[in-house]
C-alpha positions in Angstrom: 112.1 16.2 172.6 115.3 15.7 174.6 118.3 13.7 173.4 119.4 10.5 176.0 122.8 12.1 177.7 125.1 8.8 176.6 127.9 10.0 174.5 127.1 8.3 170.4 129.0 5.3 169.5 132.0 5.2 166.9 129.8 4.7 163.7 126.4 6.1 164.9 126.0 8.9 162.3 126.4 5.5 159.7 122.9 3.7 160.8 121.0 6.8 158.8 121.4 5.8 154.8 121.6 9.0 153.2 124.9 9.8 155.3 126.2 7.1 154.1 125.6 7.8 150.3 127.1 11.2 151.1 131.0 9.9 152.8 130.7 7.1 150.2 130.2 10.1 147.7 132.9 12.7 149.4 135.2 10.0 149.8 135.3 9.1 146.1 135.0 12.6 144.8 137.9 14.0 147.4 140.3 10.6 146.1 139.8 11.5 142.8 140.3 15.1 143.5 143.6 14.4 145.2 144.5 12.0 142.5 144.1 14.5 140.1 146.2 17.0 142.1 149.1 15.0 142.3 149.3 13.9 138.6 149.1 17.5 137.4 152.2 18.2 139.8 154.2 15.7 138.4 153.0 16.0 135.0 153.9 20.0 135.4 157.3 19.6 137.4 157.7 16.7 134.5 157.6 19.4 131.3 158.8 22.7 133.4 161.0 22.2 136.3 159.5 25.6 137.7 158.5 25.7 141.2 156.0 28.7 140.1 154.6 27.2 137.3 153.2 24.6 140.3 151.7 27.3 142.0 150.0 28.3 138.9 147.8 25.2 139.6 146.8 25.7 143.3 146.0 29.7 141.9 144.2 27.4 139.1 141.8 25.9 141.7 141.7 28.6 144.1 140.4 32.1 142.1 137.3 30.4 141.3 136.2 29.7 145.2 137.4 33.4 146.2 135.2 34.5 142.8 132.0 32.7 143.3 132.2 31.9 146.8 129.6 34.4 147.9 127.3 33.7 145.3 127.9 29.6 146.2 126.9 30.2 149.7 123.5 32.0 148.5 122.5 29.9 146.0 123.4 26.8 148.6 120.8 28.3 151.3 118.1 29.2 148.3 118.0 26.0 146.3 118.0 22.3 147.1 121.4 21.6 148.2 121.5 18.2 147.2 120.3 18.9 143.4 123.4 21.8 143.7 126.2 19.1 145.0 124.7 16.5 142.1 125.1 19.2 139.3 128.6 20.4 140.4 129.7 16.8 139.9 128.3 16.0 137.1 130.4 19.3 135.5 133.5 17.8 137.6 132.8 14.6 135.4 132.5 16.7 131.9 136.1 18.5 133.0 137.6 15.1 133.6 136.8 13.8 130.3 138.0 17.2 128.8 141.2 16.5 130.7 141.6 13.4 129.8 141.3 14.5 126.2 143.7 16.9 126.4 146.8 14.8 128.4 146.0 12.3 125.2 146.3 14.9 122.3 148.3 18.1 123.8 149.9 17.1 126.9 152.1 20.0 126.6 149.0 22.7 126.7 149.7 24.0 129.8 147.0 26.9 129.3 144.6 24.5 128.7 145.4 22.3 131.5 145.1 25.6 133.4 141.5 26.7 132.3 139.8 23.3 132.7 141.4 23.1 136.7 139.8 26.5 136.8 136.5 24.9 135.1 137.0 22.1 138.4 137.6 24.5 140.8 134.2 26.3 139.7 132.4 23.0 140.2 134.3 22.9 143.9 133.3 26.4 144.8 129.5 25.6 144.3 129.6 22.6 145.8 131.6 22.7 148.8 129.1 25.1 150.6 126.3 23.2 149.5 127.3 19.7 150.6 129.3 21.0 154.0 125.6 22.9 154.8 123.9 19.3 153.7 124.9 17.0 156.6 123.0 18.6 159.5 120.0 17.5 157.9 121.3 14.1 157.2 121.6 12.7 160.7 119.7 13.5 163.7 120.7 16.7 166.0 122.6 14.3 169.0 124.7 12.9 166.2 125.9 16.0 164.1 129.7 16.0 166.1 129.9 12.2 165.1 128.4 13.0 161.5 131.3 16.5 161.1 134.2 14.2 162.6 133.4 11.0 159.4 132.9 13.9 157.2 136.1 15.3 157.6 137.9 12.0 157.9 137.0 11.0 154.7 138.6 13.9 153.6 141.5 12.5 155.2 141.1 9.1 154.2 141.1 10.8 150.1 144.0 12.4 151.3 145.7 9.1 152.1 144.7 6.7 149.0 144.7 9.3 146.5 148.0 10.3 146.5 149.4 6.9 147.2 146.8 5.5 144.5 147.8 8.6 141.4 151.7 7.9 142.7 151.7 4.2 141.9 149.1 4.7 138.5 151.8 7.0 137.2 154.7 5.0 138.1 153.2 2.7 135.6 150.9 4.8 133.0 151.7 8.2 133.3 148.8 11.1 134.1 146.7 9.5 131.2 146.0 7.0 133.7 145.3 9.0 136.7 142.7 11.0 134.7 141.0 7.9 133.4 140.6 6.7 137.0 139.1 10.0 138.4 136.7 9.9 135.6 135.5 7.3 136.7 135.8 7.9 140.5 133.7 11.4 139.8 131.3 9.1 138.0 130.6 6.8 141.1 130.2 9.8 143.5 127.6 11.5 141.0 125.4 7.8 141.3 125.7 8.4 144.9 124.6 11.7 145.3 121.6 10.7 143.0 120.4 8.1 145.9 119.9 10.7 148.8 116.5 10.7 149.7 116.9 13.9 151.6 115.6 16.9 150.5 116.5 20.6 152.0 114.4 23.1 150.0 114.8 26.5 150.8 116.5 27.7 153.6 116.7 30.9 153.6 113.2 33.0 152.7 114.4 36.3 152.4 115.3 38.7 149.5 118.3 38.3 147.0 120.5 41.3 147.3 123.8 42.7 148.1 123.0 42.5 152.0 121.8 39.0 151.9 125.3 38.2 149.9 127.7 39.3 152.2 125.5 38.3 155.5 127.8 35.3 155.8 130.5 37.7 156.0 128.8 39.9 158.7 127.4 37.0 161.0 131.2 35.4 160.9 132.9 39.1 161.6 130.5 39.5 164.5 131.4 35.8 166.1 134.6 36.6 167.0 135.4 32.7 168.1 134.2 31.5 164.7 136.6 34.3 163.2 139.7 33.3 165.4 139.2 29.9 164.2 139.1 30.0 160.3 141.3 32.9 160.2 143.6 31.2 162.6 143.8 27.9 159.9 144.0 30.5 157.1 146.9 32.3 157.4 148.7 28.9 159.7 148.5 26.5 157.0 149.1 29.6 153.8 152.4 30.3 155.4 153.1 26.7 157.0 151.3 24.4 153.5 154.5 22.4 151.6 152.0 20.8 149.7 152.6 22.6 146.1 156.7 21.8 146.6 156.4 18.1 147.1 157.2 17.1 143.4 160.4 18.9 144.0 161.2 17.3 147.5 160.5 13.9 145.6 162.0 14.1 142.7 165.5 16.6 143.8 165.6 16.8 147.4 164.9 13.0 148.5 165.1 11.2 145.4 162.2 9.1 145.6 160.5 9.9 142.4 156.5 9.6 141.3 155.5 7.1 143.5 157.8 8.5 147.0 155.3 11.7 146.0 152.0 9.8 146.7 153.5 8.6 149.8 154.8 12.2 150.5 151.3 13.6 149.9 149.4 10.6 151.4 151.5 11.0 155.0 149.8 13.9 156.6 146.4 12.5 156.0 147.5 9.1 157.5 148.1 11.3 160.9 144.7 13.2 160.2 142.6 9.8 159.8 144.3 8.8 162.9 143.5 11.2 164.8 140.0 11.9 163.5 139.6 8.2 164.5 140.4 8.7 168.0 138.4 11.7 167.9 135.3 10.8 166.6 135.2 8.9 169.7 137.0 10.9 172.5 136.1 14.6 170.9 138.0 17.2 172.8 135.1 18.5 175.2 137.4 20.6 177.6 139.9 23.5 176.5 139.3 23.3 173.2 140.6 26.6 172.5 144.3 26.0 174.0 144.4 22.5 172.4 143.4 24.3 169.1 146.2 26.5 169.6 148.8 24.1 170.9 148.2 21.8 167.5 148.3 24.7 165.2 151.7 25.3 166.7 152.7 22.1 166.5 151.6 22.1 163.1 154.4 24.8 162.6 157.1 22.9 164.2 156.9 19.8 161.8 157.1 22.2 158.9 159.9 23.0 159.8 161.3 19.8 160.5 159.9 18.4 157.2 161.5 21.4 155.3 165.0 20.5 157.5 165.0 16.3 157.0 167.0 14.9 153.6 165.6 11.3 154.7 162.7 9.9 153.7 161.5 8.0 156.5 162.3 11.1 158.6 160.2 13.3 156.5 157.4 11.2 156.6 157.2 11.3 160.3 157.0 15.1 160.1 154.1 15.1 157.8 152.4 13.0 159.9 152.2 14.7 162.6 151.8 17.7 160.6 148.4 15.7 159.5 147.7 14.8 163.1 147.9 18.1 164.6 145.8 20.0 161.8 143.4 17.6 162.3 142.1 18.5 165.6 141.7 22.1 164.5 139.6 21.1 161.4 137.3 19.1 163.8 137.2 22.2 166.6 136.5 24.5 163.5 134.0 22.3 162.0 132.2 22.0 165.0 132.2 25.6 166.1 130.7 26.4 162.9 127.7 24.3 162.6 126.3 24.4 165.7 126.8 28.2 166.1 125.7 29.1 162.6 121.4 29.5 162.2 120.0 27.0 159.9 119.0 29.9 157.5 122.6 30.8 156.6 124.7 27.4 157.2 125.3 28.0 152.8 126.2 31.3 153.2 128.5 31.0 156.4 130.2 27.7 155.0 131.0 29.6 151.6 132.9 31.9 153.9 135.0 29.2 155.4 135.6 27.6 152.4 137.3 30.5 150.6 139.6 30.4 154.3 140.3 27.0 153.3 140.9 27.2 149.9 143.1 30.5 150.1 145.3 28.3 153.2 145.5 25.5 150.3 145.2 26.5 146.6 146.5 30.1 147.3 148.9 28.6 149.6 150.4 26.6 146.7 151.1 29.8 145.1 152.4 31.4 147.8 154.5 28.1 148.6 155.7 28.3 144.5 156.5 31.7 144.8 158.3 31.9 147.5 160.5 28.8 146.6 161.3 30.9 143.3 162.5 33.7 145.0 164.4 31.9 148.2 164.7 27.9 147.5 162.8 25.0 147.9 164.1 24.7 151.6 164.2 28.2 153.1 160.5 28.8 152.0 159.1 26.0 153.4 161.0 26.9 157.0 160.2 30.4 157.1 156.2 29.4 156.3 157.2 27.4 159.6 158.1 30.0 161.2 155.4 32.3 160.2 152.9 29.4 161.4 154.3 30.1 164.9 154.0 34.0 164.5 150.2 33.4 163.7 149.7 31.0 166.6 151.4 34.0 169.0 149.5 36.8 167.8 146.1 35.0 167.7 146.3 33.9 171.0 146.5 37.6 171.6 144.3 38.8 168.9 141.2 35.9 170.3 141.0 36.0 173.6 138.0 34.4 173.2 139.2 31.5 171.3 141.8 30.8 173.5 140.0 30.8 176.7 136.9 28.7 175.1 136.1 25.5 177.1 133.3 23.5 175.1 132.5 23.7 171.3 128.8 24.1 172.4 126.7 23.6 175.3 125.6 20.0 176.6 
């Protein structure tokens, strides 16, 4: 049955219930997420000073999604991927109260602080494929842009509150706090997942085995455009991510302490929301390649400008248009990848993209902490500038395909 031709409305993907239990859901579990991240910085930078020993917690959260991702993405395309996203949380809710434990009676473990982020980033790693592979059965076919563009805004939207909402709780009760807060954030997100009515079942029919494991791999090494694109965001935002040297920026650099760090972290998703606002409405249905290009680059040039600024205000800007600029790639790339993926192996092939993501973030924290050990705070966030622009060059070169493409899928 054909679709009517009139573009969706703003909200559309929000008349069907169970996509609104899921946002409502994402949007608590990513705040508290965030929150959590933020308060382990501080509390971290707090006991150690060490820029490396804050990479240790982005390679905390990241070696579980390159370890199980694989697996995640199978098991998301075999089993009910609604059951899998309600059982990751509910072991997301049992680390919080573990953590929240620990900051009360050992604050200074760091090892343990360590192993239960890794326990977290476990859950993540399951779940991420599970509930990114989730929404296209949520909302009708007509409305799956709309339903990708809120799903990734309330990503940004956690990416604005929760830092602002972990910088002001520590300003006034330390990490203790935070952690009691995303206990009970994870809690509310479990009740919501419970409430979807949807039900997937088994997408995929075939045999376990090595082959079907890595056939997310395959299919996304044989779509050359869907390769430009995560690779493209992998190695831009790896090289060009600040994120894991903000509690240095805030507390040395700017002087603006616990609570100029939630604004710090919450900037960049104020500039993502933003835009995914505008685009949720006016999605970019011409040139999407160049424009995907054009924002990664511009994503490069307010890294640098945020690593150059000693004023507040004027670092704030950059991140904010470091936010806005991202943003339009993580919508094309969304895009691209549900409605060029088969049903059959959305799990598999969003496990794949998620282990992109998650090495440009958590690993990029490491990278970012490493490199600040070695060179300074400032010089390693410029040269991961710089290297953003690199990427953007030989990428253009490299994807010819991606940089020539038009429409993110046929009308």
């Amino acid at each position: 049955m054909s679709t009517p031709a009139s573009s969706p409305t703003t909200f559309a993907a929000f008349e069907h219930a169970d996509f609104r239990y899921h946002v409502c859901g994402r949007l608590l579990m990513f705040t508290a997420h965030l929150m959590l991240n933020v308060a382990v910085g501080q509390h971290v930078y707090e006991l150690t000073g060490d820029p490396l020993k804050l990479g240790y917690v982005g390679l905390a959260l990241f070696l579980p999604k390159f370890g199980f991702s694989l697996i995640a993405g199978q098991v998301a395309d075999h089993f009910d991927r609604r059951a899998i996203v309600a059982i990751c949380r509910s072991l997301q809710l049992v680390a919080s109260i573990f953590l929240l434990a620990l900051i009360l009676k050992a604050p200074n473990h760091l090892p343990g602080l360590y192993t239960l982020l890794f326990l977290t980033g476990t859950a993540n790693a399951f779940e991420g494929p599970a509930g990114a592979a989730l929404v296209p059965k949520l909302v009708p076919e007509n409305l799956l842009g709309n339903a990708l563009t809120w799903n990734s805004t309330t990503i940004q939207l956690a990416l604005i509150m929760g830092p602002a909402l972990a910088g002001l709780i520590y300003a006034s009760g330390g990490a203790k706090a935070v952690f009691a807060a995303v206990f009970l954030m994870r809690l509310a997100a479990l009740v919501l997942v419970l409430a979807i009515r949807t039900r997937t079942g088994r997408s995929h029919t075939g045999a376990t085995d090595w082959q079907s494991l890595i056939a997310g791999l395959r299919f996304v090494y044989d779509q050359k455009i869907i390769l430009g694109a995560i690779s493209l965001d992998l190695f831009a935002v790896l090289l060009g991510g600040a994120t894991a040297l903000m509690p240095v920026f805030a507390n040395d650099i700017l002087k603006v302490g616990p609570q100029g760090l939630g604004y710090l972290r919450a900037a960049p998703s104020v500039g993502a929301a933003l835009m995914a606002i505008f685009l949720a409405k006016y999605p970019p249905k011409k040139h999407a390649g160049p424009i995907m290009f054009l924002c990664v680059a511009l994503f490069g040039l307010a890294t640098i400008g945020f690593g150059l600024s000693t004023s507040f205000a004027l670092s704030l800007f950059f991140l904010f248009i470091l936010g806005a600029s991202d943003m339009v790639s993580v919508v094309i790339r969304s895009v691209l990848i549900q409605v060029r993926t088969p049903e059959s192996m959305r799990g598999r092939v969003n496990a794949v993209n998620l282990v992109f993501i998650g090495a440009s973030n958590e690993l990029g924290e490491f990278e970012s902490g490493l490199t600040a050990a070695l060179l300074g705070t400032v010089p390693a966030v410029i040269v991961g500038g710089l290297g953003t622009l690199a990427v953007v060059g030989l990428w253009s070169w490299r994807f010819p395909e991606l940089r020539t493409l038009k429409k993110m899928h046929s009308e």
